[in-house]
N, C-alpha and C positions, 0 to 999 in steps of 0.2 A: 502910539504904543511904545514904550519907553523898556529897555532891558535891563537886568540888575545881574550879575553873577550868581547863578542859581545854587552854584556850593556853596558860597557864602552863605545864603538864607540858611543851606542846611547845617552849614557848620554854627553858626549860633543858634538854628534848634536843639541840636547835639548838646553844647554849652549850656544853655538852658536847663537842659535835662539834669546833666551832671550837678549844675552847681543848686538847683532845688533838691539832688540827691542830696548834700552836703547839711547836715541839724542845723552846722552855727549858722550856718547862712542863710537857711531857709525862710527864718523869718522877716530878717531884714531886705529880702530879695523880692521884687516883683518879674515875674519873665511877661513877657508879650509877645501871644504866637503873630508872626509874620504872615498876609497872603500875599500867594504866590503868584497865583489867577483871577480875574475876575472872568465868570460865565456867564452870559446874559444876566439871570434874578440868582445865579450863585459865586460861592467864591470856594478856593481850594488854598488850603494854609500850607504852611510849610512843615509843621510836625505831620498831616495827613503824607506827603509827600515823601517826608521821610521815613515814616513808617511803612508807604508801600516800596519805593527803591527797598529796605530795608527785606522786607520780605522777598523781591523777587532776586536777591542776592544770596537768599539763606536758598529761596526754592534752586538756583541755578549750580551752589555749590554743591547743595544733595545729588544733584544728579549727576555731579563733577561735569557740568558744561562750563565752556571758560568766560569769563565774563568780558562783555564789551568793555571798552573805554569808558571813565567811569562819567563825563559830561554825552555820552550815547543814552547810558544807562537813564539819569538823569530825564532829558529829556524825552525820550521815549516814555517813559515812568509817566511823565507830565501832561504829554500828547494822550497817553487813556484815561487819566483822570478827566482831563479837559471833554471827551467826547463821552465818558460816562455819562459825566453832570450833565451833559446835551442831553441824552437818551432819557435818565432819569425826570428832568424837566418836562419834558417833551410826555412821558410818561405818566406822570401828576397832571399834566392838563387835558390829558385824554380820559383822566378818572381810572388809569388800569391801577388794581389793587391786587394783593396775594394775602388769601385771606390764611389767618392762624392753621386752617386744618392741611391746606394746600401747603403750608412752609411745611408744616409738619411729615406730611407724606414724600417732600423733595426732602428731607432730613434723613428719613426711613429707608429712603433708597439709597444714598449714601451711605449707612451705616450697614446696608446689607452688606452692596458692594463690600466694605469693608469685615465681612464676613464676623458683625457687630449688633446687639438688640442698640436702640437708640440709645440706651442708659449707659451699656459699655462707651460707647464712642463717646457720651460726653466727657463719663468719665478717661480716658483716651487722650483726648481733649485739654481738658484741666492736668491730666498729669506730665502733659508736654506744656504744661506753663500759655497754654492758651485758652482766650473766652469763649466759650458756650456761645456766650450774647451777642457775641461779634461773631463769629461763625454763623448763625441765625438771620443775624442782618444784613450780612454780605452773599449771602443765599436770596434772602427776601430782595436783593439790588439786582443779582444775575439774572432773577426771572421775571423783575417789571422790565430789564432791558431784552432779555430772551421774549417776551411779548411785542415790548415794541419795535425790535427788529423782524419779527415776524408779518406783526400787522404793517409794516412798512416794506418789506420788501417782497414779498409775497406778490402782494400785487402790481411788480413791475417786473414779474415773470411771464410772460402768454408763451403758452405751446401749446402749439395745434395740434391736431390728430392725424393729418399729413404727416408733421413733423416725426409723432414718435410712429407710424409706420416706417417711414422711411427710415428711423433709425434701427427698427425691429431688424429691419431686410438686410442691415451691415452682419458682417462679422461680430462684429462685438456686439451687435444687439441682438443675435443669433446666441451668443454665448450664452449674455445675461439671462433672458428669458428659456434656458434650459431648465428644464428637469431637475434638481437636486435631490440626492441621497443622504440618508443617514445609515451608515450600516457599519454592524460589527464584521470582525471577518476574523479566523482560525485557522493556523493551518499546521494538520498532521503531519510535519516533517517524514521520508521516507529516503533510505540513505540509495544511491544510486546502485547499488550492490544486491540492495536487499533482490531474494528470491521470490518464487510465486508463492512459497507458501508462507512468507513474511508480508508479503503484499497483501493476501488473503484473510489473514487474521487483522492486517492492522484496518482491512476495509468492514469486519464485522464488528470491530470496537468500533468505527465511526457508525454505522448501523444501528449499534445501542444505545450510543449519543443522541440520534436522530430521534428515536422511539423517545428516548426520558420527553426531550426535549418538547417534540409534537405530544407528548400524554401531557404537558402543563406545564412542564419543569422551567424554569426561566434559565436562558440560552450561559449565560456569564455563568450559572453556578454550576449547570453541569458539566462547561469546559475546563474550569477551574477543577472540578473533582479528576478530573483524569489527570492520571499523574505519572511516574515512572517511565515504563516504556512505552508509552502512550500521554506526551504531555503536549500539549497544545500550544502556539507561539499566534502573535496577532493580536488585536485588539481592537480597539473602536476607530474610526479610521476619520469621525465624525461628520459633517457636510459635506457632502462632496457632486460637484456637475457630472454629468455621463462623461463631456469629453477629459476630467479628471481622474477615472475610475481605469486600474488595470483593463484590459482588453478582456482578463478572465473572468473581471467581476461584471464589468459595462454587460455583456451580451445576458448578462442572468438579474443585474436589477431593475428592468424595467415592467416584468413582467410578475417580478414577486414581491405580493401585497406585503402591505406592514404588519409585522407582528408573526412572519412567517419566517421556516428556514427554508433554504432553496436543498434542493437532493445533493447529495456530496461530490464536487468538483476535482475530476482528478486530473493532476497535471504533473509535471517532469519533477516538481517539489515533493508533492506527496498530496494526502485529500484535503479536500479547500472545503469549510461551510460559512456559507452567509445567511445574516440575521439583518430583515427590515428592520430598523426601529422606527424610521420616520419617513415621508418624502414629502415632495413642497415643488409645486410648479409644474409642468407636463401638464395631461390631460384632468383637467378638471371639473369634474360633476356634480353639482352640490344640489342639496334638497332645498327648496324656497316656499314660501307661504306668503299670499297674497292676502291682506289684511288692512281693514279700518278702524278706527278708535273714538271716543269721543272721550277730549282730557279735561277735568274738571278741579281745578285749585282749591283748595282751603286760602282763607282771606278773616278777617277782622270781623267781615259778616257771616262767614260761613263757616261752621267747625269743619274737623274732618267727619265727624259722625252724620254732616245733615251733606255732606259732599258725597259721603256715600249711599247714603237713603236717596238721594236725587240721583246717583247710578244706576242706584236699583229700581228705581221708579220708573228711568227712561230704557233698562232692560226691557221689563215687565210690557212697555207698552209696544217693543217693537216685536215680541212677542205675539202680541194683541194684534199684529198687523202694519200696525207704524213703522216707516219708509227708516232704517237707520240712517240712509244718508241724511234725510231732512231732519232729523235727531240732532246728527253731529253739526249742521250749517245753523240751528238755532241755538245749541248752548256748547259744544266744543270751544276751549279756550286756545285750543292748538291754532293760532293763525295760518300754520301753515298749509293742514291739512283739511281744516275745516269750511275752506271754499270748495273743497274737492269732496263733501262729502265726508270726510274722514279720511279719507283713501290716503292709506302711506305705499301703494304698487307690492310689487315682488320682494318679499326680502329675505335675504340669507341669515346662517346661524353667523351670531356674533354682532349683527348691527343693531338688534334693539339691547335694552338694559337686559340681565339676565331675568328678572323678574317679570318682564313683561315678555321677554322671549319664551319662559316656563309656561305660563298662561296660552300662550300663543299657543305651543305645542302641543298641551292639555286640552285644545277648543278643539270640538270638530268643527268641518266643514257646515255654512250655513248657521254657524250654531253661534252666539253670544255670549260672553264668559260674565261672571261675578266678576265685583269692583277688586281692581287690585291697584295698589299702591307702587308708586317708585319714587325716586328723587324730583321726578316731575312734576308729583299729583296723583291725582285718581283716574282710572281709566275704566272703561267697557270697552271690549276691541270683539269685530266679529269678523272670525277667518272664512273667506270667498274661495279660496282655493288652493290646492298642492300640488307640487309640478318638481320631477327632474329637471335641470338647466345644465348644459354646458357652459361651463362660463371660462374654456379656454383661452380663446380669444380675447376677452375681457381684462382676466388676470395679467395677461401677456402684455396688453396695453397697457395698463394699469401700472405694471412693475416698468415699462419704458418710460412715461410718464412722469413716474418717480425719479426716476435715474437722472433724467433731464433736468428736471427741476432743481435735484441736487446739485447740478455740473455748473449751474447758473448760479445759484443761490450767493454764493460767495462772491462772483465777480459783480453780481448786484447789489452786495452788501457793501464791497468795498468803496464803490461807487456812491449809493448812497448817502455811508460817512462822509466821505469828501463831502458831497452836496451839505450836509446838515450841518459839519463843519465850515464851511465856506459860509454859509449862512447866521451862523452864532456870532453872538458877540465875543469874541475875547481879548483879556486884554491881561499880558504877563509882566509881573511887575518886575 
């Protein structure tokens, strides 16, 4: 492996650039981009390199950080090109793809963020003298790598169930798995002077508050409407843990549902009202529905029209008496489910598609629904049964679980690279 002074390459890409800027010269000139790197089946040139140094020198100054040393800079630049190309490679051999509707929707989401329809932000874009097409592509590169670092380091995560007990049982896993709140909060200032019969009137303007409020009125406008000697200070206080929450508010929001005001709080300030807007975590009881399916594809030989007549067909006969599980075990396409009958167990709102979840909801018990469509296929689903579930315990796992996962994810990423690195061919020229 042989080294070359890597400013160098970049300073005759620079020169390059300038002097095919140049009319007279341009035609008598031939430039020849420089590589940098060889990567196993790729190579990394020296305009590529310099265009990203380049970039992460404009993003560094934006943000007025200072910049490294300019052979740090350089390298470092070098060292993620060189482990892109790994991951990308690595990524085409696996066949992972993003297809056009997928870039699309990771474009949309950016452009929300950017509080932008897609069209603005191209335009956005374009009028800060950048490509659309190169934005596009370098999106479509983040999420075959965002893929294949997932399918790669995922699975040299295990965590036991031991594990996140015992982390439940810490301090801090006591935190995590708390309760969270969303709540507005208001408070009638009352001057420490004031009398009984200023006290008195100001506790029957919060009284007429309470009434709009509980008759329909939405909580924000009727606080806003009081005004003058009666103006209201506070506001959204947004997510917050119980062990986050004043003492004043902790003792009253565990107890009051969403979408309610608690009775008017009075303390050495003045009256206090609080507004549920949301909660997340605590005790949780969710409705589940116990259901089987049997999923049937459109194919080259089968429209969707005769996919659906064979739905209705095998409704009708189970209907007639015919076992739905041996329905589902003779033409279900569902591999998964259709050793089992169809059976997909208990499931809660949010895990089927919304279309099949509608259906679900809409089936009585015992009972077989018409063919309905999703991005899967064709289905017949017939609900067994409905049932209350605690699934506090669950969730509480569930969200430690996550936590863990997270805590690791990076030091097993970093790891990883090394390995994949260690492993590549490179070779910088």
């Amino acid at each position: 492996m042989t080294n070359v002074n890597i400013k160098t390459l970049l300073l005759v890409a620079s020169l390059a650039t300038a002097i095919m800027a140049t009319p007279m010269l341009r035609a008598a000139t031939e430039v020849i981009d420089q590589v940098v790197a060889i990567v196993d089946d790729d190579i990394i040139m020296a305009s590529e390199l310099h265009e990203r140094v380049a970039g992460f020198t404009e993003t560094l100054n934006a943000r007025g950080v200072k910049l490294p040393p300019e052979d740090t800079l350089i390298r470092e630049t070098l060292d993620r090109l060189i482990l892109e190309s790994i991951q990308l490679q690595r990524g085409e051999r696996a066949g992972v793809r993003i297809s056009d509707a997928q870039l699309n929707e990771a474009l949309q989401r950016i452009a929300t963020q950017n509080r932008m329809t897609l069209d603005q932000f191209r335009m956005a874009l374009e009028q800060q003298g950048q490509s659309y097409a190169a934005m596009r592509e370098q999106v479509r590169r983040e999420m075959i790598i965002q893929r294949v670092q997932g399918g790669n380091v995922n699975r040299r995560i295990q965590i036991s169930d031991q594990e996140a007990e015992n982390f439940i049982a810490t301090e801090q896993g006591q935190k995590l798995t708390q309760p969270e709140y969303h709540i507005v909060h208001a408070l009638l200032a009352i001057s420490p002077k004031a009398n009984d019969a200023d006290i008195a009137a100001a506790r029957a303007h919060v009284d007429k508050m309470i009434k709009r409020i509980r008759a329909g009125q939405p909580f924000d406008q009727v606080i806003s409407s009081s005004s003058g000697r009666y103006t209201f200070s506070g506001g959204d206080l947004g997510w917050r843990r119980l062990d986050d929450l004043p003492s004043l508010l902790s003792d009253v929001a565990p107890g009051l549902p969403v979408g309610e005001t608690a009775d008017p709080i009075r303390s050495d300030s003045g009256f206090h009202l609080v507004y549920m807007v949301e909660k997340r975590g605590g005790e949780q009881v969710v409705a589940q529905t116990e259901v089987r399916h049997i999923l049937v594809k459109p194919s080259e030989i089968m429209t969707d029209d005769q996919v659906r007549a064979l739905l209705s067909e095998l409704r009708t006969r189970e209907e007639s008496g015919e076992d739905f599980a041996e329905l589902a075990r003779e033409y279900s396409q569902d591999m998964g489910s259709a050793r089992e009958g169809g059976k997909l167990g208990w499931v809660s709102a949010g895990q089927m598609v919304p279309k099949f979840e509608k259906v679900m909801n809409d089936t009585a018990v015992d009972q077989v629904s018409e063919p309905v469509q999703t991005r899967f296929g064709w289905h017949i689903l017939q609900v067994q049964g409905r049932r209350e579930s605690d699934m506090t315990n669950e969730a509480s796992h569930a969200k430690a679980m996550d936590y863990l996962h997270n805590r690791k994810y990076q030091e097993e990423l970093d790891a990883w690279l090394q390995q994949i690195r260690d492993e590549a061919f490179v070779d910088i020229k």
